[in-house]
C-alpha positions in Angstrom: 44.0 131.1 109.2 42.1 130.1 112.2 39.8 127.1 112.1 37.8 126.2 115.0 36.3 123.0 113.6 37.4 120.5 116.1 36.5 123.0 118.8 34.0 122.3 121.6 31.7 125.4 122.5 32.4 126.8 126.1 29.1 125.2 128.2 28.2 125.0 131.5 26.1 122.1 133.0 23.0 123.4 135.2 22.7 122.2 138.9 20.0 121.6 140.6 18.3 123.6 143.1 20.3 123.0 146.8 23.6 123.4 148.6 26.7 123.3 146.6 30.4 123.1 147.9 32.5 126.0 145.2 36.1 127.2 144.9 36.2 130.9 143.1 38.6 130.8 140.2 38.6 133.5 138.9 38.0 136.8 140.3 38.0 140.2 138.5 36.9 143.8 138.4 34.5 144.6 135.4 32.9 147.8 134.1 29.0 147.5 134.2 26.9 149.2 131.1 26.2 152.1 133.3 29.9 152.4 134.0 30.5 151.1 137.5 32.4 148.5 138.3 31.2 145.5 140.1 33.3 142.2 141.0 32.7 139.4 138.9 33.3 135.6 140.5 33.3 132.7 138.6 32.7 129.8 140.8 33.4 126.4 139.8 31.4 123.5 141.8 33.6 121.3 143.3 31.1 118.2 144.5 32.2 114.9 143.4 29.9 114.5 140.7 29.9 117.9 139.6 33.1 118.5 138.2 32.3 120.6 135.2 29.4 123.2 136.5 30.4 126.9 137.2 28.3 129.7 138.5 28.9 133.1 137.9 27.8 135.3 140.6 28.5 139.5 140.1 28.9 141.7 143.1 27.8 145.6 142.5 30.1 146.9 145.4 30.5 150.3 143.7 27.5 150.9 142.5 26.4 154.4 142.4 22.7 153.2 144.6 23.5 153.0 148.3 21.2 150.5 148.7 22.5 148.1 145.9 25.5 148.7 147.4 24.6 147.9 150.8 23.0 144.1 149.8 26.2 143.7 147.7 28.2 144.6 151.0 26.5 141.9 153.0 26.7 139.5 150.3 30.4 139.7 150.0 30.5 139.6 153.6 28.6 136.1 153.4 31.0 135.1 150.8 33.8 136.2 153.3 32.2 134.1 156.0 31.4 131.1 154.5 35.4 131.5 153.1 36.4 131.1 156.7 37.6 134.8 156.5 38.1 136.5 160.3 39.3 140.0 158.9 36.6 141.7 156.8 39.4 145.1 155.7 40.7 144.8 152.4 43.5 148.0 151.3 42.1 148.3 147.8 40.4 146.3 144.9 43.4 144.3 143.9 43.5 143.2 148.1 40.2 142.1 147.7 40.7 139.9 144.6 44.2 138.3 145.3 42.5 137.4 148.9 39.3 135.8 147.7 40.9 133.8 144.9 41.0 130.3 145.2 38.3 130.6 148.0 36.0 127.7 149.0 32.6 128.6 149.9 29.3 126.9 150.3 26.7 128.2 148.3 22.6 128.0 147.5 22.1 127.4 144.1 18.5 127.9 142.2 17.4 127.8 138.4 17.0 131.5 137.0 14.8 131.2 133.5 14.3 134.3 131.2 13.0 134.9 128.6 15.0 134.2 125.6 18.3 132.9 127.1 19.1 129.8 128.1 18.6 128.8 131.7 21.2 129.6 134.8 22.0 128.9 138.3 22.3 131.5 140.7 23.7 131.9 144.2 20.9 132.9 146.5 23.1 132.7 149.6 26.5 131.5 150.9 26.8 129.5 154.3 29.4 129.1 156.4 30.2 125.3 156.9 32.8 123.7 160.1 36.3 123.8 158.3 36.8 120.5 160.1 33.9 118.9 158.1 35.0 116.7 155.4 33.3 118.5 152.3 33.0 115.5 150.2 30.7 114.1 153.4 29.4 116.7 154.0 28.1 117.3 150.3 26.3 113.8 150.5 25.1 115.4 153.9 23.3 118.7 152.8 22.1 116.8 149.6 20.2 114.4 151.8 22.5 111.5 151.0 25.5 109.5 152.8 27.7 106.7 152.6 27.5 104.8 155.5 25.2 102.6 153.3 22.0 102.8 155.4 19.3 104.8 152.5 17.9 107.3 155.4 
């Protein structure tokens, strides 16, 4: 028997518009409906008072379209970047995925609405951020905020 009574339902908090610090955990290779694959990232917000919120971004590098392709090509590569990656060569798909795993990146978040599902952030861009930054500052810092106490 399985009983999922005392089960809570998988959900994910919505953020709000702006700049988001995110680690990517997990990383996989899925088949599209039109029978590509494409890399699927799940990234999971890692601002202090964001604990819970994940974004899922999907990346159609071998899509069939050259141009799709090509703006997947320079999204990954802004993924890469804002990682802190220097070599951009990867020997295959499994490569790729081991290397980006775990990644921290900066990302811009907005609200996508449609019709009939619920709402959903999206990644609009990644940005690369100084590795020597503290991210928790600097979080408080792209939001607008800090906490040197002073309110501007």
């Amino acid at each position: 028997m399985l009983d999922l009574t005392n089960v809570s339902e998988e959900s994910f908090p919505i953020l709000e518009p702006g700049l988001y610090p995110f680690m990517a955990t997990e990383v996989e290779i899925k088949k599209s409906q039109g029978g590509h694959d494409y890399l699927n990232l799940r990234l999971q917000c890692t601002a202090p008072d964001q604990p819970s919120a994940n974004v899922f971004d999907i990346i159609s590098l071998w899509h069939p379209d050259e141009k799709v392709k090509g703006m997947a090509m320079s999204r990954l590569k802004g993924f890469l970047v804002s990682a802190g990656f220097k070599d951009f060569r990867f020997q295959d798909k499994h490569d790729l995925i081991s290397k980006i795993k775990g990644a921290h990146v900066w990302g811009n978040v907005k609200i996508e609405k449609s019709e009939g599902y619920a709402d959903k952030n999206k990644v609009t861009f990644y940005q690369k951020v100084d590795k020597s930054v503290d991210l928790n500052q600097d979080f408080k810092n792209a939001q607008g905020g800090s906490n040197d106490g002073i309110p501007f």
